[in-house]
C-alpha positions as CSV (number, residue, x, y, z in Angstrom):
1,X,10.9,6.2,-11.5
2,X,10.2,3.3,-9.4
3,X,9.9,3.7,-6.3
4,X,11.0,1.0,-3.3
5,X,8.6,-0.4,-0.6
6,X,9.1,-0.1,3.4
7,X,8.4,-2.1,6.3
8,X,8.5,0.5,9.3
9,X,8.3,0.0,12.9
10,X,5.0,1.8,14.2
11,X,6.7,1.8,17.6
12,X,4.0,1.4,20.5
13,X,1.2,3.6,20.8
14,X,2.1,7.2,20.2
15,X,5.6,6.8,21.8
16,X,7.1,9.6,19.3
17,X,4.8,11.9,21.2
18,X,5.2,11.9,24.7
19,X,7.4,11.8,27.2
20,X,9.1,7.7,28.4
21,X,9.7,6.7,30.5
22,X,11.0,2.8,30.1
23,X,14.1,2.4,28.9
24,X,14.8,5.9,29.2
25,X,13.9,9.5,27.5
26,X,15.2,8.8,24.2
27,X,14.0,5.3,24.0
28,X,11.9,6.3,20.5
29,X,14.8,8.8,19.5
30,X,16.6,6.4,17.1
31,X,13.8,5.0,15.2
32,X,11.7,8.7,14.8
33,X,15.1,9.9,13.5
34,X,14.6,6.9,10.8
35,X,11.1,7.4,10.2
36,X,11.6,11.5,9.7
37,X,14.2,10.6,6.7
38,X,12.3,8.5,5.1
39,X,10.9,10.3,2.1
40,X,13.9,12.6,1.8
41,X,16.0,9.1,1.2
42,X,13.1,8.4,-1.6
43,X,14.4,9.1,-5.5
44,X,11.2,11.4,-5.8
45,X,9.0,12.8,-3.5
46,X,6.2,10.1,-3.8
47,X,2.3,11.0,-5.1
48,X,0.7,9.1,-2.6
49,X,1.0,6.7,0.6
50,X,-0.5,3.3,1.0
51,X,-0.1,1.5,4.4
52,X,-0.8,-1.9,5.1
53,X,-1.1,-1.6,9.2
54,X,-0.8,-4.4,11.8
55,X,-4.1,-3.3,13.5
56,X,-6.9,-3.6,10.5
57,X,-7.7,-7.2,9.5
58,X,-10.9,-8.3,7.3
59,X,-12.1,-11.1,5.9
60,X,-11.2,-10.1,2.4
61,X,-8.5,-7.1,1.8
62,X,-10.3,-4.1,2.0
63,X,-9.3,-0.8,1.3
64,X,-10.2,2.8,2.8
65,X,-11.9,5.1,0.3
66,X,-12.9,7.9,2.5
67,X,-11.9,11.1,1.0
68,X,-11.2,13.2,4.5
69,X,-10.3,9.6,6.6
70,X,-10.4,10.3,10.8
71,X,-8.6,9.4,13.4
72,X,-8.7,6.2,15.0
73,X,-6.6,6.2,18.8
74,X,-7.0,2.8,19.2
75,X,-4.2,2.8,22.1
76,X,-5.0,2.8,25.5
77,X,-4.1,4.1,28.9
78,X,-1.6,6.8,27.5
79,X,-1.4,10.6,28.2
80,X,-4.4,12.7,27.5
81,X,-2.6,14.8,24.7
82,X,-2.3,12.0,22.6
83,X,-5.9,11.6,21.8
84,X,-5.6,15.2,21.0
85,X,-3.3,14.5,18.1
86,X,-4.2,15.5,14.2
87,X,-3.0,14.3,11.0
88,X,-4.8,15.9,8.1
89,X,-4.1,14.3,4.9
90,X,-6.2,13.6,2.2
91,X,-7.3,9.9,1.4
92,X,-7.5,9.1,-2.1
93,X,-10.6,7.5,-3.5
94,X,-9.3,7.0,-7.2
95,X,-6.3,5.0,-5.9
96,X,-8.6,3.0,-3.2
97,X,-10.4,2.2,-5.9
98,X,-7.4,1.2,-8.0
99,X,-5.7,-1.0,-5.5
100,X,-8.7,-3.1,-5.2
101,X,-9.1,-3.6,-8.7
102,X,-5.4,-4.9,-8.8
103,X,-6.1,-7.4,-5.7
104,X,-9.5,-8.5,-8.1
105,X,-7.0,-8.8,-11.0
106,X,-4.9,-11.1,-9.2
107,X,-7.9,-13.2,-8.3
108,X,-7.1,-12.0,-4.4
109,X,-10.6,-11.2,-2.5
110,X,-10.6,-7.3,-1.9
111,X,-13.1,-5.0,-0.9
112,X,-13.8,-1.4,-0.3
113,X,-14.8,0.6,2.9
114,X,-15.5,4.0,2.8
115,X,-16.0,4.8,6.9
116,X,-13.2,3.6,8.3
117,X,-10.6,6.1,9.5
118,X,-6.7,5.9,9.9
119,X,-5.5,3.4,12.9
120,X,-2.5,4.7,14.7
121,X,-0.3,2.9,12.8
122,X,-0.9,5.0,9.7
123,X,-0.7,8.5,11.4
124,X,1.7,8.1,14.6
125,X,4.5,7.2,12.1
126,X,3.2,9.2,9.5
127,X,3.3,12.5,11.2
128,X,7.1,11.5,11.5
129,X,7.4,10.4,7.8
130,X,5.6,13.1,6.2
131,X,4.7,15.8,9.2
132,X,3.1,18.3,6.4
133,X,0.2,16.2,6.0
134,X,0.4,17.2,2.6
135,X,0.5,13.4,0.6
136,X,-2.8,11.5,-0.1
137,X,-2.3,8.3,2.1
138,X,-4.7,5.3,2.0
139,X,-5.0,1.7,4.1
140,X,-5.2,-1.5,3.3
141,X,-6.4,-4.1,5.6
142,X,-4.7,-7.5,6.2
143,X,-6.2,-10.8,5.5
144,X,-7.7,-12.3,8.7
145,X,-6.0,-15.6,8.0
146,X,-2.4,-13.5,7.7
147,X,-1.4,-16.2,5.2
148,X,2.0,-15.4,4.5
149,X,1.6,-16.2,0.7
150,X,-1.8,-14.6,0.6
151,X,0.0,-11.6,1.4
152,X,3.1,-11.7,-0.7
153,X,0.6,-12.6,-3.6
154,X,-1.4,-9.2,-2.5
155,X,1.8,-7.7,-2.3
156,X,3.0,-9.2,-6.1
157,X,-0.8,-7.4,-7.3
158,X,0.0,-4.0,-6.1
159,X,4.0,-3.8,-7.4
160,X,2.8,-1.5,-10.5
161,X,1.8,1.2,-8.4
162,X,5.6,1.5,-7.3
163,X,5.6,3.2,-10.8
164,X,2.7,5.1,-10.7
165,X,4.7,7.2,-7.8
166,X,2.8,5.0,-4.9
167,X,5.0,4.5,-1.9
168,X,3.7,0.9,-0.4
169,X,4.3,0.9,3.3
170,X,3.9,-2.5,5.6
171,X,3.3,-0.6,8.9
172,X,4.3,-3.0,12.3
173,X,6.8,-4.1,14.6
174,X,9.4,-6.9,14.0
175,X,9.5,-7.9,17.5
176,X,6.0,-7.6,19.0
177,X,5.6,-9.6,21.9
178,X,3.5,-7.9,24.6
179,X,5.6,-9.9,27.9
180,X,8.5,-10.0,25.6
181,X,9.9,-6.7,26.0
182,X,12.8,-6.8,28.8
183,X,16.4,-7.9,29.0
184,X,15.3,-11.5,28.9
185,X,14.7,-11.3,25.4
186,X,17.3,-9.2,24.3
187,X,19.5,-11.6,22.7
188,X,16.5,-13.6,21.1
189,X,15.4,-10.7,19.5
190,X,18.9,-9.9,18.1
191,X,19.1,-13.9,16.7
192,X,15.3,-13.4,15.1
193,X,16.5,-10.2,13.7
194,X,19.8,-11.3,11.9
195,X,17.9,-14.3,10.7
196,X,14.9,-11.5,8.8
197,X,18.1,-9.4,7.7
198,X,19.2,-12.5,6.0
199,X,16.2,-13.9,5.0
200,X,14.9,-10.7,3.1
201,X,18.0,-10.2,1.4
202,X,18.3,-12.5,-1.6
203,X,15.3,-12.1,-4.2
204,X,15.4,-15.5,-5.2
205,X,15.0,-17.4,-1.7
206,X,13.2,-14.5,0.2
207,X,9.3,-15.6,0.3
208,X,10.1,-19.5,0.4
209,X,12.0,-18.5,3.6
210,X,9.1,-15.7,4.6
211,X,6.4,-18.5,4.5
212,X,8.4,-20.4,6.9
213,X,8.8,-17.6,9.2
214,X,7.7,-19.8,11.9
215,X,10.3,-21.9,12.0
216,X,13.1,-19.0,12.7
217,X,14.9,-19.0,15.4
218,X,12.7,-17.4,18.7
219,X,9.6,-17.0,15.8
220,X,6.4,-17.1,18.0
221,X,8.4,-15.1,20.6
222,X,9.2,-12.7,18.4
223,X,5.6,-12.9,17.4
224,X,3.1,-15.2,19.5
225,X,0.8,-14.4,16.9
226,X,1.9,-12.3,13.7
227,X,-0.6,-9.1,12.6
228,X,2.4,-7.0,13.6
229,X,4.7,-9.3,11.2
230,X,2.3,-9.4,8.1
231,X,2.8,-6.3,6.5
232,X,6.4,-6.7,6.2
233,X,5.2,-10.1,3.6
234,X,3.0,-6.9,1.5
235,X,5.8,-5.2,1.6
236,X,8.6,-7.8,0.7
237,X,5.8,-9.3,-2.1
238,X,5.5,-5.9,-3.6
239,X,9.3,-5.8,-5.0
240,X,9.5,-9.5,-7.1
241,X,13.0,-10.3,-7.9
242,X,14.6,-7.7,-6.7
243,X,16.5,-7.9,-3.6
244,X,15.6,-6.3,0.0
245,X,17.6,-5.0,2.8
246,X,17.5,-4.2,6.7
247,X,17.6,-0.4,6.6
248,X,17.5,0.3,9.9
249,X,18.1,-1.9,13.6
250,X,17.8,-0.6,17.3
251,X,17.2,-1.5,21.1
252,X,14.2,0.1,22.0
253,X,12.6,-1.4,25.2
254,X,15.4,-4.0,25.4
255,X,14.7,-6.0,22.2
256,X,15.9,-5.2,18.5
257,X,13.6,-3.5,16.1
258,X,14.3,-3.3,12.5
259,X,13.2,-1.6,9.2
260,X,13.4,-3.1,5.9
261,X,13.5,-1.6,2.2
262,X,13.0,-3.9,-1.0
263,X,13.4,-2.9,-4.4
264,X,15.9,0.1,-3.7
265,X,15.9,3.3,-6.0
266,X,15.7,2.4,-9.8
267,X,15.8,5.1,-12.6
């Protein structure tokens, strides 16, 4: 069984947790409900989790290989509860160790760490996706350069873990744009998101049109610089030739967010 790869909005800080008050109560509603059906819409329950996360760059890919990973709360000025939170899953030193010897394969420049713990977004959407803690997960950096076709190439390296029962996860935001989140960007967030939906879709076109992000319409307002944006080209690079679609679209804090899915469920 193959499984398909995920770009997921990570939301912002540990919004799925607390009480918001922005754009009203249920802003996060929509998009937890997503991320909580995630692996029950998955063909098989998967064997292990590896996220590629907006908030870890290196110099070369590098991959956690701690076997009991903690928490990182790298978000600030939120309630005090939510540097209380846990999420106790295993890492998985075998597979660290197998997803840089892929990226080495590939001639891609990969590295391991074996300190480093989880940033929060691997466990805040985690402890929606898979709230029993019970599947080995393991990060992946990003390239500092967050070369678009460094990244689908990474992502190309790692597809033969979709068939080892691996679900690859790009962990981000498709709008993040820190004084971009009002009514004034509403629309332009809706007109960068139809042109992603469209963009990812067709297998043959998708990362010619991915490593000209830039040029899309409200780009570098959607993202005025693009470590949230990266992991969706992991993600995307991980299913070649097979096509990708937006899974799931919302308003939350008056801009569009979107999901995406590439490969679908193959037998």
């Amino acid at each position: 069984m193959t499984l398909p790869t995920y770009f997921i909005p990570h939301g912002a800080g540990p919004c799925f947790f607390m009480d918001w008050s922005r754009g009203g109560a249920h802003t996060w509603d929509s998009t937890a409900g997503f991320l909580k059906g995630l692996i029950a819409g998955l063909p098989e329950r998967p064997k292990a989790i590896l996220v590629v996360s907006g908030h870890w760059e290196e110099q070369a890919f590098t991959v956690g290989s701690a076997e009991r990973p903690e928490l990182i709360f790298d978000y600030y000025g939120f309630p005090e509860h939510t540097y209380q939170l846990t999420f106790p899953a295993p890492g998985a030193p075998a597979l660290a160790a197998r997803v840089r010897a892929l990226l080495e394969g590939a001639g891609l420049p990969a590295a391991q760490d074996s300190r480093r713990g989880w940033d929060h977004g691997v466990f805040i959407p985690l402890k929606l996706v898979t709230p029993d803690a019970e599947s080995p997960v393991v990060q992946l950096s990003l390239q500092a350069s967050l070369d678009p076709a460094l990244h689908l190439a990474a992502g190309r390296a790692l597809a033969p873990l979709r068939d080892e029962g691996v679900l690859i996860v790009g962990s981000g935001m498709s709008w993040h744009n820190m004084r971009g989140f009002s009514p004034a960007f509403t629309d332009k967030s809706e007109a960068f998101a139809d042109w992603l939906d469209e963009a990812v879709r067709e297998p043959r076109k998708r990362e010619a049109a991915l490593a000209r992000w830039a040029d899309a319409p409200f780009a570098r307002e959607a993202h005025p610089r693009e470590e949230h944006f990266a992991p969706l080209f992991v993600a995307a690079g991980a299913a070649p030739g097979e096509p990708g679609r937006e899974a799931f679209r919302d308003i939350a804090m008056d801009v569009a967010i979107s999901a995406f899915e590439f490969g679908g469920h193959k037998g």
